[in-house]
Kinemage of the C-alpha trace (Angstrom):
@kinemage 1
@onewidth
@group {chain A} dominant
@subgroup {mainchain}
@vectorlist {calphas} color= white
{ca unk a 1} P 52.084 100.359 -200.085
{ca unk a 2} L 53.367 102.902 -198.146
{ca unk a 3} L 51.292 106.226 -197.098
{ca unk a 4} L 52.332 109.581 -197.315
{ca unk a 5} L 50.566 112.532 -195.984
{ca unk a 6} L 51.623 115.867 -197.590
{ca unk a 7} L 50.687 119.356 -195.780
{ca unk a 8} L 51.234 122.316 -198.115
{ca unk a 9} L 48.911 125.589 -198.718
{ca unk a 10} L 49.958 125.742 -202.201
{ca unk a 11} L 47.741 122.799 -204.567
{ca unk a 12} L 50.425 123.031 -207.539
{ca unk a 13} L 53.020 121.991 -204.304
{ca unk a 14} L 51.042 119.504 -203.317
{ca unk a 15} L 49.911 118.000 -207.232
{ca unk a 16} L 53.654 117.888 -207.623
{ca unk a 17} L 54.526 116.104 -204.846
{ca unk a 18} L 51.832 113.651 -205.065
{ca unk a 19} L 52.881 113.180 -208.732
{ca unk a 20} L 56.633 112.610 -207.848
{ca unk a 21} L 55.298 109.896 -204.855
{ca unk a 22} L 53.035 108.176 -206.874
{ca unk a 23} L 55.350 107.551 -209.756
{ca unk a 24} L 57.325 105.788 -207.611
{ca unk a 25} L 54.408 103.207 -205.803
{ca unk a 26} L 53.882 105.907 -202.616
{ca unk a 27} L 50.161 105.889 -201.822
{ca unk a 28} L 49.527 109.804 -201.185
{ca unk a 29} L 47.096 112.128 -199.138
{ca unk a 30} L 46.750 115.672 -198.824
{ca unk a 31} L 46.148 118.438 -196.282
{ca unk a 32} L 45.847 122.371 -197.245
{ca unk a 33} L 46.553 123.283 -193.803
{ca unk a 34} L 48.073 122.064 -190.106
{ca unk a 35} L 44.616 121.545 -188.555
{ca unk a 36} L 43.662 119.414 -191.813
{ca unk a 37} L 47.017 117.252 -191.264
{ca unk a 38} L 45.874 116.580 -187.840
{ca unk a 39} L 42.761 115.720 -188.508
{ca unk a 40} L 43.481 113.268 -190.943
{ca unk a 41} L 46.285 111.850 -188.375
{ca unk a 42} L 44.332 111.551 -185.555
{ca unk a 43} L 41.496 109.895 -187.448
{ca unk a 44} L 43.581 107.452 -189.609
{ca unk a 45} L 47.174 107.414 -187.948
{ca unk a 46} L 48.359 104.879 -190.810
{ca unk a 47} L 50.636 107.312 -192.526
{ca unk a 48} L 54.373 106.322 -193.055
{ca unk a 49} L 55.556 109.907 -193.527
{ca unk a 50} L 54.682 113.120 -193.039
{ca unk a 51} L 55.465 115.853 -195.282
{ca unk a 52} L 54.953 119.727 -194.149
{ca unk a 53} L 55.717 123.239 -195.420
{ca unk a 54} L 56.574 126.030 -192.978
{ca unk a 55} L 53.855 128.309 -193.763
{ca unk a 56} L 50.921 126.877 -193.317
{ca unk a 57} L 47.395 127.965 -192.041
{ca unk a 58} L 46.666 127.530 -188.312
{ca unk a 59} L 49.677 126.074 -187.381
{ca unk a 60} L 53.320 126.120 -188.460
{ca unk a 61} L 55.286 123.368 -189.902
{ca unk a 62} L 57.170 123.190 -187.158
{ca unk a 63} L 54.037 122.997 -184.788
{ca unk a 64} L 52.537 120.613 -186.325
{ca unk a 65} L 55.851 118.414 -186.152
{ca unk a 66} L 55.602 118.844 -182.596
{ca unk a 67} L 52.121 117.994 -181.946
{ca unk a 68} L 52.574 114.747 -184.516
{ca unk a 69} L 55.274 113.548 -182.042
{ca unk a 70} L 52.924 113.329 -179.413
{ca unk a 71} L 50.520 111.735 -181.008
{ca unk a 72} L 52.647 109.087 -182.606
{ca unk a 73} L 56.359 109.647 -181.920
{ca unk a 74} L 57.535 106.699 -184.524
{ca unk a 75} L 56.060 108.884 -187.639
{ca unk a 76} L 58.585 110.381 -189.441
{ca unk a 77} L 58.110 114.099 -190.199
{ca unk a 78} L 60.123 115.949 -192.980
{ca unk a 79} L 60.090 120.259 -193.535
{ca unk a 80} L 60.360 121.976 -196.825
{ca unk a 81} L 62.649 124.403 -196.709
{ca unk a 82} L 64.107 127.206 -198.845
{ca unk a 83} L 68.067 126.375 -200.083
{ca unk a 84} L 70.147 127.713 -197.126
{ca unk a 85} L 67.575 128.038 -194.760
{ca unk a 86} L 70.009 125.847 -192.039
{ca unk a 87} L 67.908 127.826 -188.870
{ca unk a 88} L 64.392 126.516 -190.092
{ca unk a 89} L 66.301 122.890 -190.741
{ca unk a 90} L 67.491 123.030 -186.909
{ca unk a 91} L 64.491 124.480 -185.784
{ca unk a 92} L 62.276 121.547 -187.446
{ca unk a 93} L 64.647 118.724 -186.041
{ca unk a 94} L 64.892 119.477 -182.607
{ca unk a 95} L 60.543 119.539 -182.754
{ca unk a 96} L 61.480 115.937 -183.994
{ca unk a 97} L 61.737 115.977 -188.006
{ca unk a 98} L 63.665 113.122 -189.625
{ca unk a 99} L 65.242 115.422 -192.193
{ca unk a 100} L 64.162 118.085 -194.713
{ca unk a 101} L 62.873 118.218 -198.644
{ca unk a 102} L 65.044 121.436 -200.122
{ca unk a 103} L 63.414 124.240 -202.429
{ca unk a 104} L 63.279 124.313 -205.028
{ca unk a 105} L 61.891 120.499 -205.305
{ca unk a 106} L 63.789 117.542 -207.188
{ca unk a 107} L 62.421 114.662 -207.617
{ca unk a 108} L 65.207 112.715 -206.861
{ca unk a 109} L 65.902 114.540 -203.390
{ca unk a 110} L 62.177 113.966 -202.593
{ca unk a 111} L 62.650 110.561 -203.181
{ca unk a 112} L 65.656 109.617 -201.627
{ca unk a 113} L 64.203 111.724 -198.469
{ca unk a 114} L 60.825 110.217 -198.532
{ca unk a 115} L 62.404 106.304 -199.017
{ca unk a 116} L 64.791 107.244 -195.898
{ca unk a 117} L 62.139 108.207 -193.816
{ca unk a 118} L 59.721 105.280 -194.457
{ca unk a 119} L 62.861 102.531 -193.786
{ca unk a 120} L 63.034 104.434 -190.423
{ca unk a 121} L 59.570 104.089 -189.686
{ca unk a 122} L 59.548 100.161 -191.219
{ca unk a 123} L 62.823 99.506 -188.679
{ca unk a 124} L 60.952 101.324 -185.296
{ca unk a 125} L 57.538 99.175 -186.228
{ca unk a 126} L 59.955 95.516 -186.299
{ca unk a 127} L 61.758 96.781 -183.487
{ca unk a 128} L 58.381 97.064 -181.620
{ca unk a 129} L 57.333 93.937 -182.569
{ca unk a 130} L 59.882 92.034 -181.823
{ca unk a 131} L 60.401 93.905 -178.513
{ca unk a 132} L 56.437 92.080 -177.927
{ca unk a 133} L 56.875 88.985 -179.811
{ca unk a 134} L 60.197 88.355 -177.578
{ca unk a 135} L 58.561 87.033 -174.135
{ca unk a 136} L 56.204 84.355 -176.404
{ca unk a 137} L 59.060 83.719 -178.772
{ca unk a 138} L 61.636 82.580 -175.742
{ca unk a 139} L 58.503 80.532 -174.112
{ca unk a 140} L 57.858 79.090 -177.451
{ca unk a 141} L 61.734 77.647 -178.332
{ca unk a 142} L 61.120 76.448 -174.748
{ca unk a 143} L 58.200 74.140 -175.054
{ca unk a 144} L 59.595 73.312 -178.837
{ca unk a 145} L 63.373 72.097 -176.808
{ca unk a 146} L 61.392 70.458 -174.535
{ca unk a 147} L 59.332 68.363 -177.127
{ca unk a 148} L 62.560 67.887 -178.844
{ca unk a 149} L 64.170 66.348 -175.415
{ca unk a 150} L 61.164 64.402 -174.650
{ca unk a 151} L 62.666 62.011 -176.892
{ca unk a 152} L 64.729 60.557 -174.181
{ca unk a 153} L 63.193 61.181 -170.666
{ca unk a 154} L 66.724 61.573 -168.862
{ca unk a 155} L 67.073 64.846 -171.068
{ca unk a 156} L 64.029 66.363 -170.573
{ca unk a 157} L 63.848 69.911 -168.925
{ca unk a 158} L 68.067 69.968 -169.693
{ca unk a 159} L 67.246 73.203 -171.539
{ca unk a 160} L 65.255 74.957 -169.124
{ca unk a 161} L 67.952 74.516 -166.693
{ca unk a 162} L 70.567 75.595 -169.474
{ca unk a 163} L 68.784 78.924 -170.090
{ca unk a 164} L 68.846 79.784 -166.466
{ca unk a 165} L 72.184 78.585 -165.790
{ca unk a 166} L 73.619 80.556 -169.231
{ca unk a 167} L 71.460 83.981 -168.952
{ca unk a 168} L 73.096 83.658 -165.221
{ca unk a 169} L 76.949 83.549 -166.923
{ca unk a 170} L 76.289 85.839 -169.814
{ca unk a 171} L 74.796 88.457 -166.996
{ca unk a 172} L 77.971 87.082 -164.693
{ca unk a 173} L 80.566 88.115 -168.175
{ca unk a 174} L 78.757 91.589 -168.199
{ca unk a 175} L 77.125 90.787 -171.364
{ca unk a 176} L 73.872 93.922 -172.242
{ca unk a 177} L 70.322 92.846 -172.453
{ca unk a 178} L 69.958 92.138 -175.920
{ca unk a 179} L 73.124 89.746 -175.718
{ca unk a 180} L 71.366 87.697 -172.853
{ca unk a 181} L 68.411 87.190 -174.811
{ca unk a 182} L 70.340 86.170 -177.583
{ca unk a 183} L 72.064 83.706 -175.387
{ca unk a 184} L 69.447 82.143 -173.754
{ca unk a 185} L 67.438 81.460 -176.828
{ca unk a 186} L 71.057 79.825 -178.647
{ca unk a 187} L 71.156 77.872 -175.233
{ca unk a 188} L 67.151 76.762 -175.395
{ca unk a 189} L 67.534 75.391 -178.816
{ca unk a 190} L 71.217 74.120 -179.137
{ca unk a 191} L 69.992 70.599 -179.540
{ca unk a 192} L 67.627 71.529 -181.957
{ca unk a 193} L 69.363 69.801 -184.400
{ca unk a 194} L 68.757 66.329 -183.182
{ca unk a 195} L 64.929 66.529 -184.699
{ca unk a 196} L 67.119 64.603 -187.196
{ca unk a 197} L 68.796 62.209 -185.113
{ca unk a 198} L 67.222 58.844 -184.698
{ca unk a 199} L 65.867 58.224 -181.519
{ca unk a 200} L 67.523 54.727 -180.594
{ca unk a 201} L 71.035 56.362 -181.376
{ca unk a 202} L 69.738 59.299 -178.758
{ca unk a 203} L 68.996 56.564 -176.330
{ca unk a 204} L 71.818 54.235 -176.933
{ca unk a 205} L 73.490 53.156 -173.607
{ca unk a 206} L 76.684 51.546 -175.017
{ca unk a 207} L 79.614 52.776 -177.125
{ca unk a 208} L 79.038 54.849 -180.155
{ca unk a 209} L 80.458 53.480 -183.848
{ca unk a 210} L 82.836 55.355 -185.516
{ca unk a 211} L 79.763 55.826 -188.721
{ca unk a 212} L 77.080 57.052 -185.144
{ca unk a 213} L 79.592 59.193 -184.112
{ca unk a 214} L 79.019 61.245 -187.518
{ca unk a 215} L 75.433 61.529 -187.525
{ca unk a 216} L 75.245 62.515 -184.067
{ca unk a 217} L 78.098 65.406 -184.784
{ca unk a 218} L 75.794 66.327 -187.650
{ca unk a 219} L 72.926 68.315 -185.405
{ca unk a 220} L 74.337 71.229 -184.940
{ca unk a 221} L 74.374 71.715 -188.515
{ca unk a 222} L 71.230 70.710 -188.733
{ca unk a 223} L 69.880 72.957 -186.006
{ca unk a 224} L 71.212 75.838 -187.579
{ca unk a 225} L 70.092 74.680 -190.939
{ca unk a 226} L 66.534 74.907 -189.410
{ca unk a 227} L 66.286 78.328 -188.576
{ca unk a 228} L 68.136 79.317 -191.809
{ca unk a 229} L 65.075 81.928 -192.394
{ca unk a 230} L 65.394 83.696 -189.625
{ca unk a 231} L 66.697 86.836 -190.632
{ca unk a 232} L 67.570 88.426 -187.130
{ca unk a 233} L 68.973 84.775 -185.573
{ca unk a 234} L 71.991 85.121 -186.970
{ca unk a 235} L 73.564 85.138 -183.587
{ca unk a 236} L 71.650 82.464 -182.589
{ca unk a 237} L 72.098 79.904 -185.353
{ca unk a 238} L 75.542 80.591 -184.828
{ca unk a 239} L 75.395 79.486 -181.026
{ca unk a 240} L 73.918 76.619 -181.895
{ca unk a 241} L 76.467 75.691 -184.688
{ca unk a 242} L 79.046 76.280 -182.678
{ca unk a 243} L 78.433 75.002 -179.235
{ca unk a 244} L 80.267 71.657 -179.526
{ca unk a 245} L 83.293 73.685 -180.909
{ca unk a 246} L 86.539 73.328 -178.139
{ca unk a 247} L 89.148 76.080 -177.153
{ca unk a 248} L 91.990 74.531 -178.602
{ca unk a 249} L 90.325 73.828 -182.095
{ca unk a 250} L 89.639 70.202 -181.745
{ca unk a 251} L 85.978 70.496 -181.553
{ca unk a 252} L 82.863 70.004 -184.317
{ca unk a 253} L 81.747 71.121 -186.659
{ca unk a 254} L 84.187 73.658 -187.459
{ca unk a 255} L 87.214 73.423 -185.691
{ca unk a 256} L 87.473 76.933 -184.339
{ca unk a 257} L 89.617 77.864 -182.218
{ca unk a 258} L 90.113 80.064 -179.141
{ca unk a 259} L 88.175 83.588 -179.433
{ca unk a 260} L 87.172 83.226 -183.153
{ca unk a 261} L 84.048 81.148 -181.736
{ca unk a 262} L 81.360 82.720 -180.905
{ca unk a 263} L 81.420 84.037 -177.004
{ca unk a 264} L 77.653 82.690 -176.671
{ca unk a 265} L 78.585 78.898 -178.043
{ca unk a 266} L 81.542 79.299 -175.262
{ca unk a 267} L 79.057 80.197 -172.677
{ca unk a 268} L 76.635 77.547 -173.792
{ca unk a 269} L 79.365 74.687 -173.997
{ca unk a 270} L 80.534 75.138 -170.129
{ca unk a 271} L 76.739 75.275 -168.618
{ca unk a 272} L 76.089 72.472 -171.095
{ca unk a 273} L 78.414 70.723 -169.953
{ca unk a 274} L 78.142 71.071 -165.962
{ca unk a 275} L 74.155 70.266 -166.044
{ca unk a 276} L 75.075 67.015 -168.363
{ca unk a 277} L 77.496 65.858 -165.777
{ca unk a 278} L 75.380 66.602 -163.089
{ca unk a 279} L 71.929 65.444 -164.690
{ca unk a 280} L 73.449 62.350 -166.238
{ca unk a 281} L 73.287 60.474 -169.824
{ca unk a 282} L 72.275 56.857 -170.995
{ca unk a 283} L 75.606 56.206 -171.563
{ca unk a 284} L 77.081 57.995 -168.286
{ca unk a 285} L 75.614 58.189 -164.486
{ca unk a 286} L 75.639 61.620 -163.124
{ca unk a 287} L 77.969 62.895 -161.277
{ca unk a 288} L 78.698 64.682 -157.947
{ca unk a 289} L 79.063 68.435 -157.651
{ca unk a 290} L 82.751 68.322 -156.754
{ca unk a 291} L 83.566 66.258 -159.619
{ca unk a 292} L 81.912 68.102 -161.922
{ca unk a 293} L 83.323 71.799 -160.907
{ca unk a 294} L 86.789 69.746 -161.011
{ca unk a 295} L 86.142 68.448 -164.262
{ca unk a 296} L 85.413 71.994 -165.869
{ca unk a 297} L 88.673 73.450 -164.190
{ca unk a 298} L 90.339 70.246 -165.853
{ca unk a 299} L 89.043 71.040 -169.376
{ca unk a 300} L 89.872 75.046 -168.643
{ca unk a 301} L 91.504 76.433 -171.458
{ca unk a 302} L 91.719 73.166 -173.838
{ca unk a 303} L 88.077 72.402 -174.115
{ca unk a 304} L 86.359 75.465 -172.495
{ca unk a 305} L 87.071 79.501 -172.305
{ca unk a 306} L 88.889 80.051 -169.610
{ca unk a 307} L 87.111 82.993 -168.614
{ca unk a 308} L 83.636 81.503 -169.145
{ca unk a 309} L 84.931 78.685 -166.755
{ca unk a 310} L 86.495 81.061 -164.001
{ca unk a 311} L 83.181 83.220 -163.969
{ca unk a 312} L 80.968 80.153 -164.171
{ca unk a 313} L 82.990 78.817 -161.271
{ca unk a 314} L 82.900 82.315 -159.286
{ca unk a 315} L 79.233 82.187 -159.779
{ca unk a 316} L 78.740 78.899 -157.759
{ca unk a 317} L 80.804 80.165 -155.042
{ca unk a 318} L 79.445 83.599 -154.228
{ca unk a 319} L 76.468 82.482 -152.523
{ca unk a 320} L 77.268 79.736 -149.887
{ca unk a 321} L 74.883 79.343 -147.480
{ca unk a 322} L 76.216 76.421 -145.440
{ca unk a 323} L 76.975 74.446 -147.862
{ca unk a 324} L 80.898 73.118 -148.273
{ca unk a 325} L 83.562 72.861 -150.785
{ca unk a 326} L 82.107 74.700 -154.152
{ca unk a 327} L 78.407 76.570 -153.287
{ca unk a 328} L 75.196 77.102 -155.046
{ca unk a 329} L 73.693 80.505 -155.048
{ca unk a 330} L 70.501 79.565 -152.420
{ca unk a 331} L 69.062 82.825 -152.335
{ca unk a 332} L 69.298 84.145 -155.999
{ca unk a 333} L 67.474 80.655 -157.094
{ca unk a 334} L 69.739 80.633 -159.944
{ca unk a 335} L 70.623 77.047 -158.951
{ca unk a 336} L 67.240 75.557 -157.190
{ca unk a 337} L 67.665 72.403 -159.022
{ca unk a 338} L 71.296 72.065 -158.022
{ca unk a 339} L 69.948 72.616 -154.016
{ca unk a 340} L 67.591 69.708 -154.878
{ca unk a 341} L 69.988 67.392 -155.606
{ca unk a 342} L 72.719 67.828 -153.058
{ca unk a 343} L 69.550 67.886 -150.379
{ca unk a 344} L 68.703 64.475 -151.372
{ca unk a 345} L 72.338 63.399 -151.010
């Protein structure tokens, strides 16, 4: 239930207010004057919202919206104000009120006001958390892709090496912070799906049937079908739907086409891609670096974004360090387990 403090001097003010709030499920506390409010802040500090009048005792409205901010700058504050009184409005925001409950009251303008306020203080607390929960969430899909790829021991640690490699293209594209993250967790769990594969069809070393080709084109679905509850992975269940689609529409489980699939499914597909050529399959030895690069520059444009291919590509040259033909970055680490491998060549 959500908690409203309201500061006025006048108790009819505050009975009506509390009477409007409560009708409609607010949980409501009351303060006659600005050192009351702050009292019963500073020694609860669960409030919602924060309702004021201008002319209180001991402090202002508008001083006591200013010292509230410091205290806890994610409460939102609204004024009372007389009808026209646009200069106490102005005055109020720029302390740092949300918005303002207009004289004489209505209940409907109190309400929509109040219920504005507390959605913005509901949206800064899940931003907060998930700005915490983030770090433990991406180690988490980590360890779960890992379990999921321990299933066949020539897979495991593929989606480590895919987060790296696509947080290193998405930041190569110019894609913001939020995207990467987005990215890298669409990249860890892009297999997901194949919690519903059978393992013997994973770890099949000859040709697939025509009837295992169509369960095996079925995980994507499946992955995305998994974290269907998810509310803010929208952008990530659609990475891992989509990461098997191709540029030129001939791809699962979709068919898009070109730019109408999502850019992080294109990113994921080319770094997929490279670090299964290079890594290796049951049914396919791995391959060298040069024919892997030439393979992507083969597929540019009919199975992979072009630009995701060109800046993927750019990205491996940048950084040579003695190293011929197509380089690995040496000194960013982006690539360590690429250096590995060519060291042991």
């Amino acid at each position: 239930m959500p908690r409203v403090l309201v500061a006025d001097g006048d108790p009819l003010i505050r009975r009506l207010l509390r009477r409007c709030l409560e009708t409609d499920g607010y949980e409501v506390a009351e303060a006659e004057d600005g050192a009351g409010a702050l009292r019963a802040i500073r020694e609860n500090q669960a409030f919602d919202v924060l309702v004021t009048d201008q002319a209180l005792a001991s402090l202002t409205g508008v001083e006591l919206i200013a010292i509230v901010q410091e205290i806890d700058p994610a409460l939102p504050c609204l004024i009372c104000t007389g009808k026209g009184d646009l200069e106490l409005a102005t005055v109020a925001m720029e302390a740092g009120a949300v918005g303002f409950v207009m004289r004489p009251f209505r209940p409907d303008h109190v309400r929509v006001a109040v219920q504005r306020a507390v959605e913005r203080r509901r949206l800064v607390r899940e931003t907060v958390r998930l700005r915490l929960a983030a770090p433990m969430l991406e180690r988490f899909t980590t360890i779960l892709a890992n379990t999921i790829e321990a299933k066949d021991s020539q897979t495991q640690r593929h989606c480590e090496r895919l987060v790296r490699l696509s947080d290193a293209l998405a930041s190569e594209l110019g894609l913001d912070r939020q995207l990467r993250a987005t990215v890298r967790l669409g990249a860890c769990l892009h297999d997901v799906g194949k919690v519903g594969v059978p393992d013997l069809l994973l770890r099949k070393t000859g040709r697939l049937s025509a009837d295992e080709w169509d369960v095996l084109r079925r995980h994507p679905e499946i992955g995305a079908s998994l974290l269907a509850d998810i509310d803010a992975w929208v952008e990530v269940r659609a990475i891992i739907r989509h990461h098997h689609e191709r540029f030129d529409g001939s791809g699962y489980p979709s068919a898009l086409a070109g730019y109408a699939i999502p850019l992080g499914a294109r990113i994921v597909a080319v770094v997929d891609a490279f670090d299964v050529m290079r890594s290796g399959r049951p049914y396919r030895a791995a391959r060298p670096l040069e024919q892997a690069v030439e393979e992507l520059r083969r597929h540019r444009a009919s199975q992979f974004d072009p630009d995701c291919v060109d800046a993927f590509l750019e990205m491996l040259a940048r950084e040579q360090d003695g190293i011929d033909a197509v380089g690995v970055p040496t000194r960013s680490g982006l690539l360590v387990d690429e250096l590995h491998r060519l060291r042991q060549r």
